[in-house]
C-alpha positions in Angstrom: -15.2 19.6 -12.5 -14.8 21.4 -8.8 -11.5 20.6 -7.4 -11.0 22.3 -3.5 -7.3 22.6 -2.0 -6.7 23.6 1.0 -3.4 24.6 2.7 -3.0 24.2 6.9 -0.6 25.2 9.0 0.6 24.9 12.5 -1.6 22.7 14.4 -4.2 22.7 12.1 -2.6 20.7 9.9 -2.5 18.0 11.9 -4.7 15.8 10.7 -4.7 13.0 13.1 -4.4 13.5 16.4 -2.9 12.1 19.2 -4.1 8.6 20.0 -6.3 8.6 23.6 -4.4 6.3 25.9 -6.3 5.2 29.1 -4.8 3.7 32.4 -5.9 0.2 32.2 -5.9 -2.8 35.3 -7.5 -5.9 33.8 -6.4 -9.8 35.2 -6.3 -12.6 32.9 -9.6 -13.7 33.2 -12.6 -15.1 30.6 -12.6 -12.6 27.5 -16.1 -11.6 27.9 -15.2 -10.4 31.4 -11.9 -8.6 30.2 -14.0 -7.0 27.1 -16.7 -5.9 29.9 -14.3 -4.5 31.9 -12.0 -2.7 29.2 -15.7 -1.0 28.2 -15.8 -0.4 31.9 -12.5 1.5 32.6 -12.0 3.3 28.9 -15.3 4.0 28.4 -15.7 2.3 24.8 -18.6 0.3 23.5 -17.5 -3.2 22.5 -20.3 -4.8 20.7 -19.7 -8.9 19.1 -22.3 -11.4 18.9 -23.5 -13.9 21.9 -21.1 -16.8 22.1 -18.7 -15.5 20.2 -16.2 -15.2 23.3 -17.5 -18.9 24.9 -14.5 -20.7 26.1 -12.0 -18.4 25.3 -9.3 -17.0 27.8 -7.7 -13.6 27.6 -4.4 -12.5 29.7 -5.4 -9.3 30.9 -3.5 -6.4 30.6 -2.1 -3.6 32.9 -0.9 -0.1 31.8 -1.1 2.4 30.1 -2.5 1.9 26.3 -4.4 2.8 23.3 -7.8 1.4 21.8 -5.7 -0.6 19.2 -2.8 -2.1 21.5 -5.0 -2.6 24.6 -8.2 -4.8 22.2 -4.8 -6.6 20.4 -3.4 -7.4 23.9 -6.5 -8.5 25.3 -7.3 -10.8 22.0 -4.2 -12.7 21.8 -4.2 -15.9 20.9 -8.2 -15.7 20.4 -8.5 -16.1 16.7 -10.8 -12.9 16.9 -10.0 -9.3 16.1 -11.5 -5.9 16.3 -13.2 -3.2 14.0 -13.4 0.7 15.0 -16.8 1.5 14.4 -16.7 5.0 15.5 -14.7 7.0 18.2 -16.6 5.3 21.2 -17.4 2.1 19.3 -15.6 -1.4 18.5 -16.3 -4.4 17.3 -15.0 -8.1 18.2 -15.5 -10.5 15.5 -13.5 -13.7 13.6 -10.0 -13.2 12.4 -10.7 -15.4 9.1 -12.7 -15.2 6.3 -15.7 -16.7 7.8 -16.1 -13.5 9.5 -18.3 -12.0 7.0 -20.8 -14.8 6.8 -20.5 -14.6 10.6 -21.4 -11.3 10.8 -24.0 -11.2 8.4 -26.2 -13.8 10.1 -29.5 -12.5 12.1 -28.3 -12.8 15.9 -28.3 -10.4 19.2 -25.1 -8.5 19.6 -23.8 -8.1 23.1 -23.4 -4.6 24.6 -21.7 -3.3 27.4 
């Protein structure tokens, strides 16, 4: 059995660091415009399926924010969420349980 410690200091040990927070200007408008736009001004890849944003409204928002509180804000009231892929990368899906199913269907993801 190999067990490895290892002891930081100072900033090292700082596992984590500080969440990026970008400047962001985006009206209440149709939530596949406000995702292209939040791609547009933070520079993340939001990827979700076609149709998934049909018909649904988001409020904008304006400020300064992180990924998290800037996709949360831009989702309310949607009944869809987000998953960090990687550091450049989310994804919009369904907030229920269907989600899975949803997601494991053969369709075209949108990217911008």
């Amino acid at each position: 059995m190999l067990c490895l410690v290892l002891a930081l200091d100072g900033p090292a040990a700082q596992l984590e660091p500080e969440p990026r927070t970008f400047e962001l200007r985006i009206t209440a408008q149709p939530l596949d415009e406000a995702l292209q736009e939040f791609s547009r001004q933070s520079g993340m890849q939001v990827i979700y399926f076609s149709g998934l944003t049909d018909g649904i409204q988001s409020p904008g928002v304006n400020g300064k924010y992180t990924v998290t509180a800037a996709l949360q804000a831009l989702l309310t009231g949607s009944g869809l969420s987000f998953h960090v892929i990687n550091a450049r990368t989310v994804q919009i899906r369904k907030e229920d349980a269907d989600a899975k199913a949803h997601w494991a269907e053969e369709e075209e993801y949108d990217v911008h």
